[in-house]
SEKOL-765446 format. One record per residue (C-alpha): x negated, y, z; residue in three letters. Coordinates in steps of 0.5 Angstrom, whole numbers, plus 2048, in hexadecimal, padded with zeros to 3 digits. Example, Ala and Ser with C-alpha at 12.3 -4.5 7.8 and 13.67 -1.06 7.14 Angstrom:
<recs>
7E7 7F7 810 ALA
7E5 7FE 80E SER
</recs>
This chain:
<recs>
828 7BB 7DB UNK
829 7B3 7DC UNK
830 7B3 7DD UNK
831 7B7 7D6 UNK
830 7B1 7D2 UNK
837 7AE 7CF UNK
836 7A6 7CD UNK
839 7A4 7C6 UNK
83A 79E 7C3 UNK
836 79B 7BE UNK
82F 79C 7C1 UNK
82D 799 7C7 UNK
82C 79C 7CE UNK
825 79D 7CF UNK
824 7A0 7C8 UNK
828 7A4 7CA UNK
824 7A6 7D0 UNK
81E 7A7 7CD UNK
820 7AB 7C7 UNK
823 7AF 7CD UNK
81D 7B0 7D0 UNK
819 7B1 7CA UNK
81D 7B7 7C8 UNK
81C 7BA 7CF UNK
815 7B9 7D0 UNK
815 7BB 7C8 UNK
818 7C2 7CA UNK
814 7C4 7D0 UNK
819 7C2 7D5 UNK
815 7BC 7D8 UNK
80F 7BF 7D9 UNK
808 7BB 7DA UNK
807 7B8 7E0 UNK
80E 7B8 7E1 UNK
811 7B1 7E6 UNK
817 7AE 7E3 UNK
81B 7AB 7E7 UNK
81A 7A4 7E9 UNK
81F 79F 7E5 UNK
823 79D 7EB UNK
825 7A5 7EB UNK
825 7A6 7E4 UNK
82A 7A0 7E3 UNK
82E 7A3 7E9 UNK
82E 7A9 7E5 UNK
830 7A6 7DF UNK
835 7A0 7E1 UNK
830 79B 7DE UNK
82B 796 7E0 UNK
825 796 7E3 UNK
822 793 7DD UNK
825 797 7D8 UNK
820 79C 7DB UNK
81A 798 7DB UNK
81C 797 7D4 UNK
81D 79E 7D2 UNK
816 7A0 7D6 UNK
813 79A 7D2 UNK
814 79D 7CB UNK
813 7A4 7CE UNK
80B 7A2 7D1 UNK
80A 79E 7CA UNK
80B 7A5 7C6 UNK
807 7A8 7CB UNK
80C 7AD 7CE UNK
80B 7AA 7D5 UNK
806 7A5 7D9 UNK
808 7A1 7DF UNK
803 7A2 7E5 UNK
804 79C 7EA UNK
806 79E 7F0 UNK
808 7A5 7EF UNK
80D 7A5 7E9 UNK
80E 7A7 7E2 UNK
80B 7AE 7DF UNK
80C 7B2 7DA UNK
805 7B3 7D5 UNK
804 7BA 7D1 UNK
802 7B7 7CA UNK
808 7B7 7C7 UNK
80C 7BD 7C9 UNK
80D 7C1 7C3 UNK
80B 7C9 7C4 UNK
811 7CD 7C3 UNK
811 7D2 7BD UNK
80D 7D8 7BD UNK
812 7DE 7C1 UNK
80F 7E3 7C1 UNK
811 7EA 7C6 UNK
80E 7F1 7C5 UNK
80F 7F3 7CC UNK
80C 7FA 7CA UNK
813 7FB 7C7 UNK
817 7FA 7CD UNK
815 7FF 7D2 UNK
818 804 7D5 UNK
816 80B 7D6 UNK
814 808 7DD UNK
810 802 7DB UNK
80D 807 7D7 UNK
80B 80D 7DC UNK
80A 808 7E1 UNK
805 805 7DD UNK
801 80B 7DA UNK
800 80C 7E2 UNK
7FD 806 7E5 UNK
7F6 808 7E7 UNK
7F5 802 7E9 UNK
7F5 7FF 7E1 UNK
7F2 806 7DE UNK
7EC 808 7E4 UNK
7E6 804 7E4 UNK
7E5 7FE 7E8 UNK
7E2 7FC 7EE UNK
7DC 7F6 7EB UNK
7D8 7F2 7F1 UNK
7D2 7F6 7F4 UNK
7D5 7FD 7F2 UNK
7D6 801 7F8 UNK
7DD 803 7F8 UNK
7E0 80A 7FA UNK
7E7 80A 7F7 UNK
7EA 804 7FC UNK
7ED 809 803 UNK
7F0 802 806 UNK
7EE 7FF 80C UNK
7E8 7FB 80D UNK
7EB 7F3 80F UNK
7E5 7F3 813 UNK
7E8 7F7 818 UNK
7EF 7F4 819 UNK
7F0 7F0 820 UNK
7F2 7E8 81C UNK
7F2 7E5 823 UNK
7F7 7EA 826 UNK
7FB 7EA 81E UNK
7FC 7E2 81F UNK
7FF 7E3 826 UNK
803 7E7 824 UNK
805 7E2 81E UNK
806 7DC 822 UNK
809 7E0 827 UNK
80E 7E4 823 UNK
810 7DC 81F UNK
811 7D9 826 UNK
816 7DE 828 UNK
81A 7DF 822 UNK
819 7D8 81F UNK
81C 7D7 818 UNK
820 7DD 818 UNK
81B 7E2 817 UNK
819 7DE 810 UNK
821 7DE 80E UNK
824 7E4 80A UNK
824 7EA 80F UNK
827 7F2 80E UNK
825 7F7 80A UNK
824 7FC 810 UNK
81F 7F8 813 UNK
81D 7F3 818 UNK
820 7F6 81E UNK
81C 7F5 824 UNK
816 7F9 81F UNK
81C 7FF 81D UNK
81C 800 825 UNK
814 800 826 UNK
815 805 81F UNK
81A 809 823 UNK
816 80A 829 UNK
80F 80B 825 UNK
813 811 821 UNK
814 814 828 UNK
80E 813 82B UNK
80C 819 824 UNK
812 81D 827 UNK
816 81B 822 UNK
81E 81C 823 UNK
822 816 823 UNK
828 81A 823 UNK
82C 816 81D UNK
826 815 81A UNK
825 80D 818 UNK
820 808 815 UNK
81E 804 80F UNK
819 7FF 80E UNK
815 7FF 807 UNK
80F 7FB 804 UNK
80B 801 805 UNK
80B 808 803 UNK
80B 807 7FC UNK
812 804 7FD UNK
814 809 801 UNK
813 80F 7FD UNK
816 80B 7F7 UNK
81C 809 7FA UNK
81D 811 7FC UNK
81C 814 7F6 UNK
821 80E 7F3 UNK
827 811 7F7 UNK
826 818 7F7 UNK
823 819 7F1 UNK
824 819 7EA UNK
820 81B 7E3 UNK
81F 822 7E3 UNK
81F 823 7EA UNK
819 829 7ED UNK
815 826 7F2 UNK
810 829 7F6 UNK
80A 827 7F8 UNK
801 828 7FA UNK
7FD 82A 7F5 UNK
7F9 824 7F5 UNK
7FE 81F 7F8 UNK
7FD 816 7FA UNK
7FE 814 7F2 UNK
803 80F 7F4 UNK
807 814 7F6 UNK
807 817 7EE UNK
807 812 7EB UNK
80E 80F 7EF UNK
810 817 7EE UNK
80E 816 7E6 UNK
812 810 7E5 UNK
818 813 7E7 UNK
817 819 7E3 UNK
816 81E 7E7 UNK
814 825 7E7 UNK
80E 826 7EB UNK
80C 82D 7EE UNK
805 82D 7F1 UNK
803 831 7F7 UNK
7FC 833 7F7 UNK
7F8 830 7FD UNK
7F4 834 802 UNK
7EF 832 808 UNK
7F3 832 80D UNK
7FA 82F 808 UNK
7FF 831 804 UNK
7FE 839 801 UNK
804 83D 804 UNK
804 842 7FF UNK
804 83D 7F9 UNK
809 838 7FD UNK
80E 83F 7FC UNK
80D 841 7F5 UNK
80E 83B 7F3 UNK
815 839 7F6 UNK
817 840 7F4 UNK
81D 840 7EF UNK
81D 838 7EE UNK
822 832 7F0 UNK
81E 82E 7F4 UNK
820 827 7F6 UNK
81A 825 7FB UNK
814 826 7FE UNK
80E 821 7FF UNK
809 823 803 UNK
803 81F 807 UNK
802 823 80E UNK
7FD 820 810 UNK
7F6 81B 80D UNK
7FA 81F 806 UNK
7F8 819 801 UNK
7F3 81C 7FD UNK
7F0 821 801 UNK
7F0 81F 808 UNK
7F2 826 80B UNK
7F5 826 811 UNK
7FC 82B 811 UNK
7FC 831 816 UNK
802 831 81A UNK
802 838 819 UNK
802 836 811 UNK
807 830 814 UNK
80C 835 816 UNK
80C 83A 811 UNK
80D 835 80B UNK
812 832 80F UNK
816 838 811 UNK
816 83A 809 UNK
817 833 806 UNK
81E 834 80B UNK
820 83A 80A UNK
820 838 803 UNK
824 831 804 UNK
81F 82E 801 UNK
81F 828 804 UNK
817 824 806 UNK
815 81E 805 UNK
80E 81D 80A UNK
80A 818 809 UNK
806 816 810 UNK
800 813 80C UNK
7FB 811 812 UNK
7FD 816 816 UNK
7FB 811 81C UNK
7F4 812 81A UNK
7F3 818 81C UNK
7EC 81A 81F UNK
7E9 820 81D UNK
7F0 824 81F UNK
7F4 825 825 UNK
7FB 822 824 UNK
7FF 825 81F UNK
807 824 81F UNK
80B 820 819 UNK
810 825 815 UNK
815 821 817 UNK
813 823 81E UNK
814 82A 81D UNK
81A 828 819 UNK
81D 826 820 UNK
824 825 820 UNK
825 827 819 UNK
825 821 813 UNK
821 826 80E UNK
81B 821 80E UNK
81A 81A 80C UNK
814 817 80E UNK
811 811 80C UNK
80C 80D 810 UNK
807 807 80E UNK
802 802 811 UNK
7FF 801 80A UNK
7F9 805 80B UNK
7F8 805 812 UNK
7FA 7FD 814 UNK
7FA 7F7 810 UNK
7FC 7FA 808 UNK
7FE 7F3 806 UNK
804 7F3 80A UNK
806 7F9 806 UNK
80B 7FB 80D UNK
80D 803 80C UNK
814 807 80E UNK
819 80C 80D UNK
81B 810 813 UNK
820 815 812 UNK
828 817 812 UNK
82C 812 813 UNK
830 813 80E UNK
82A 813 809 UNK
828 80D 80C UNK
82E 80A 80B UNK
82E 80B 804 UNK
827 808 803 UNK
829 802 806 UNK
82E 800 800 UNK
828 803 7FB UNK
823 7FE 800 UNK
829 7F8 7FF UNK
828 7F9 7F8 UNK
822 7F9 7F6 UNK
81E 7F3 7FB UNK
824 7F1 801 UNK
81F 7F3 805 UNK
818 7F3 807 UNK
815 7ED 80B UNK
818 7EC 811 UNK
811 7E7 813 UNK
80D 7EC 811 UNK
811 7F2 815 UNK
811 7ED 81B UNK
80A 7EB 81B UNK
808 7F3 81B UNK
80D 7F5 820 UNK
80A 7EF 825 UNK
803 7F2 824 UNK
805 7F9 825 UNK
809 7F8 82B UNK
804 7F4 82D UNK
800 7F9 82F UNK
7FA 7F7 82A UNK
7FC 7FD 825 UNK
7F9 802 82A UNK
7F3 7FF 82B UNK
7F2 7FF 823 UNK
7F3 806 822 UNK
7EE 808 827 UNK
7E8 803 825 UNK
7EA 805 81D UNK
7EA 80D 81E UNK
7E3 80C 822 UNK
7E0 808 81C UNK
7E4 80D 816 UNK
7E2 813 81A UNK
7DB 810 81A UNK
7DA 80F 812 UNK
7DE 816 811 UNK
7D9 81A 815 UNK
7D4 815 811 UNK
7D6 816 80B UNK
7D8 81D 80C UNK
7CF 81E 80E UNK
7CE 81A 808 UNK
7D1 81E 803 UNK
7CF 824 806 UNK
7C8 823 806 UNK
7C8 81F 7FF UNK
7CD 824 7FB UNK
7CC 82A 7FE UNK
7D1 82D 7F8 UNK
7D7 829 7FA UNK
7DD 82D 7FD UNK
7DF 828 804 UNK
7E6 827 805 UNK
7EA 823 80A UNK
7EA 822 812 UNK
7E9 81A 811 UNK
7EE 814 811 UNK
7EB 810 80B UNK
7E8 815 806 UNK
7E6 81B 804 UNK
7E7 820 7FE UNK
7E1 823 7FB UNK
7E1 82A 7F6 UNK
7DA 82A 7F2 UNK
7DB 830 7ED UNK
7D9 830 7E6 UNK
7D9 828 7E6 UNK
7DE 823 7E3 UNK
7DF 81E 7E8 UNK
7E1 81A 7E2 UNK
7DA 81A 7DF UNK
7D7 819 7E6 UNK
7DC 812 7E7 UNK
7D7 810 7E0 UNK
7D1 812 7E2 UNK
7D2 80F 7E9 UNK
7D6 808 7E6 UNK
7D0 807 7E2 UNK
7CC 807 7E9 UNK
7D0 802 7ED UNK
7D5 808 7F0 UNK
7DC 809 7F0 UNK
7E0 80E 7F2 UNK
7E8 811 7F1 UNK
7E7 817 7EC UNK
7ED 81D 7EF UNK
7F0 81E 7E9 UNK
7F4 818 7EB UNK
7F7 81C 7F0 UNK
7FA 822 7EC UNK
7FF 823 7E9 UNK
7FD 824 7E1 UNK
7F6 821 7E3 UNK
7F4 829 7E3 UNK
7EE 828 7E8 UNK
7E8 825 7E6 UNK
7E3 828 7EA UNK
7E5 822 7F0 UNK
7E4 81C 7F3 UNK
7E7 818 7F9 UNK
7E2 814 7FD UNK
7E5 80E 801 UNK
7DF 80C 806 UNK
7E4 807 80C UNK
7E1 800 808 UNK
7DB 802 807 UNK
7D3 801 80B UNK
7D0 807 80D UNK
7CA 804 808 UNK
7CF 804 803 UNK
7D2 80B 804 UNK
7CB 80E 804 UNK
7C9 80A 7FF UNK
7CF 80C 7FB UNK
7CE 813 7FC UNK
7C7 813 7FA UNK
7C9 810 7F3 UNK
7CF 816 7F2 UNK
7C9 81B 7F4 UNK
7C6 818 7EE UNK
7CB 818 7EA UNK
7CC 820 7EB UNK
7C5 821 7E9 UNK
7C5 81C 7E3 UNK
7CC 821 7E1 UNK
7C8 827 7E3 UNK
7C2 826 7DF UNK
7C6 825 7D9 UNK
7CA 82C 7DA UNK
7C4 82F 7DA UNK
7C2 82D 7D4 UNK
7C8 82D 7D1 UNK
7C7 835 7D3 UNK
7C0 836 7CF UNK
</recs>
């Protein structure tokens, strides 16, 4: 900006200089606080004298636009930098349809939030307290140490290679066939899902899904304008009869399905139920999209195969997979696992959007993973989970004896109170110092308000009884004025 200044004749030099520099402290482009050059560099700058500068610097500090500091330079002062003209954006008017539905379905902004000293149901992320930090900072400093400043230059969209094999491993020890099958790393599920959709889908497009499902889930399928076709839940997964009538005569392009600690309602999915929603989603091509949420925390059922294990050698399921709710959610590390040729396409969508997710990141949970210390986290966090789940479950079912349990573990479980509008019980309790996740958030069209997802990982046992104790009161408070709404 210095070097913008052409000398004319008639004035002398320094002026010059500090009029330039006025105008440019003027407009904003010299901020306050701002070091101008010393004068030995300005004079270099501008192919004059050092006096010259020291001139144009005198004149500038008498005006008040700069002062000296012995020892340190010469700083730009903020009282006469004119403020620019009023211009103001009404950035309502320039949204897109997706601004505007991702915007309408933001929870986080339209729900209640968390206020110190509330007991808080509504979070199903792990508690920190668990993680091994001593066994994270090894695995920082001993993935730095190998890799060096490669691992913070730019890497590949696919993923950080070592991490990718201990992928490709990790998907095989679940019986998945790596038979032209690939994989690519995201920033978590979120990513994953969306980065799908935007490659395979277009608006207008059927997709299917449980009815409920996660909430992110419909909102990433809302924001591409998808049309969602619900299938009922049951007791033990997705209700068969209705998974057939509602695919009949319809061109669908996906389905979405959560097999196992199904997001809200934490059923488990029976094999039997594995194999038939499966075979029938094949036989109709109608390829699946499996969502493998906390899959590895399973404590209350034997071992229940992904999809993409029945699958075998076919490249019918694309499965995404996340540490994001079992392991350091901050990493936001999660992957796609599928036909190569889908993968494939999936790269250049994923080059496209953030070149590729932090290969530091990746490198440091690989070095954690192989390190043996995941295995020994799984085991400490399903004891202490299935611990607060039969607690929880104890709880409720001596304090809301009305209330419809569904789940098997994992995070939360899924509450059925007939003839209550768990909106109404969400004041109640919110005025009592207790939060919840209402269930109409998981439905498509919001149609079910009579549920309640409760989330117990980061809480105390005093906490959770407590906590459960004030819903009970709630529902009585409601009952009360049922009652004398009747009379």
């Amino acid at each position: 900006m210095f070097k913008d200044l052409i000398f004319v004749d008639g004035t002398s030099k320094y002026v010059q200089i500090a009029d330039h520099i006025t105008k440019l402290i003027e407009d904003g482009m010299l901020i306050e606080g701002t070091k101008l050059p010393s004068s030995r560099e300005l004079s270099s700058i501008l192919g004059v004298g050092r006096n010259t500068i020291v001139e144009a610097y005198g004149i500038l500090e008498e005006k008040e636009f700069v002062e000296t500091l012995k020892g340190k330079g010469t700083f730009v002062l903020g009282n006469k930098i004119k403020m620019k003209s009023n211009w103001h954006i009404d950035w309502n008017t320039k949204t897109n349809r997706y601004a505007e539905i991702a915007e309408q379905l933001d929870i986080v902004k339209s729900e209640d939030k968390w206020k110190h000293g509330m007991i808080s149901f509504k979070s199903i992320s792990p508690p920190g307290e668990l993680f091994d930090m001593e066994e994270f900072k090894r695995a920082f400093l001993n993935r730095i140490s190998i890799e060096e400043h490669k691992i913070l230059n730019y890497g590949y969209a696919i993923g950080y290679r070592p991490f990718l094999q201990y992928l490709n491993s990790y998907m095989i020890e679940k019986g998945a066939c790596s038979k032209n099958k690939d994989i690519i790393v995201t920033n978590g599920f979120t990513e994953g899902l969306d980065m799908l959709l935007s490659a395979f889908t277009k608006p207008g497009d059927y997709i299917l899904c449980e009815n409920p499902t996660h909430n992110t889930a419909l909102k990433i399928m809302k924001t591409h304008e998808l049309n969602i076709i619900g299938v009922d839940m049951m007791e033990d997964g997705l209700d068969i009869d209705d998974l057939e009538k509602k695919i009949k005569d319809r061109n669908i392009k996906f389905a979405y399905l959560i097999p196992s600690y199904h997001n809200p309602t934490g059923v488990v999915m029976s094999i039997s139920k594995r194999n038939k929603a499966y075979n029938i989603l094949r036989e109709n091509n109608i390829p699946i999209i499996e969502d493998g949420f906390n899959e590895e925390l399973i404590y209350e059922s034997s071992h229940a195969i992904p999809l993409t294990t029945i699958d075998g050698e076919n490249n019918g399921v694309i499965y995404l997979g996340s540490y994001s709710k079992i392991l350091f959610p901050g990493l936001r590390i999660g992957w796609i696992y599928g036909d190569k040729r889908a993968i494939e396409i999936l790269e250049s969508v994923k080059r496209c959007r953030n070149i590729h997710t932090s290969f530091l990141d990746q490198g440091i949970l690989y070095e954690f993973l192989k390190s043996g210390a995941f295995e020994k986290y799984i085991k400490k966090v399903r004891r202490v989970y299935k611990e607060k789940y039969e607690f929880t479950k104890e709880c409720i079912e001596k304090n809301i004896k009305e209330a419809e349990i569904w789940g098997e573990g994992g995070l939360h479980m899924f509450l059925k109170i007939k003839g209550i509008d768990t909106r109404q019980l969400l004041r109640v309790c919110y005025e009592k110092g207790v939060i919840f996740m209402p269930g109409d958030v998981f439905y498509i069209n919001r149609e079910e308000n009579s549920t309640l997802r409760l989330g117990f990982t980061r809480l105390s046992y005093e906490e959770i009884e407590k906590g459960i104790k004030i819903i009970k009161e709630a529902l009585e408070t409601i009952k009360k004025q049922q009652n004398c709404g009747k009379m």
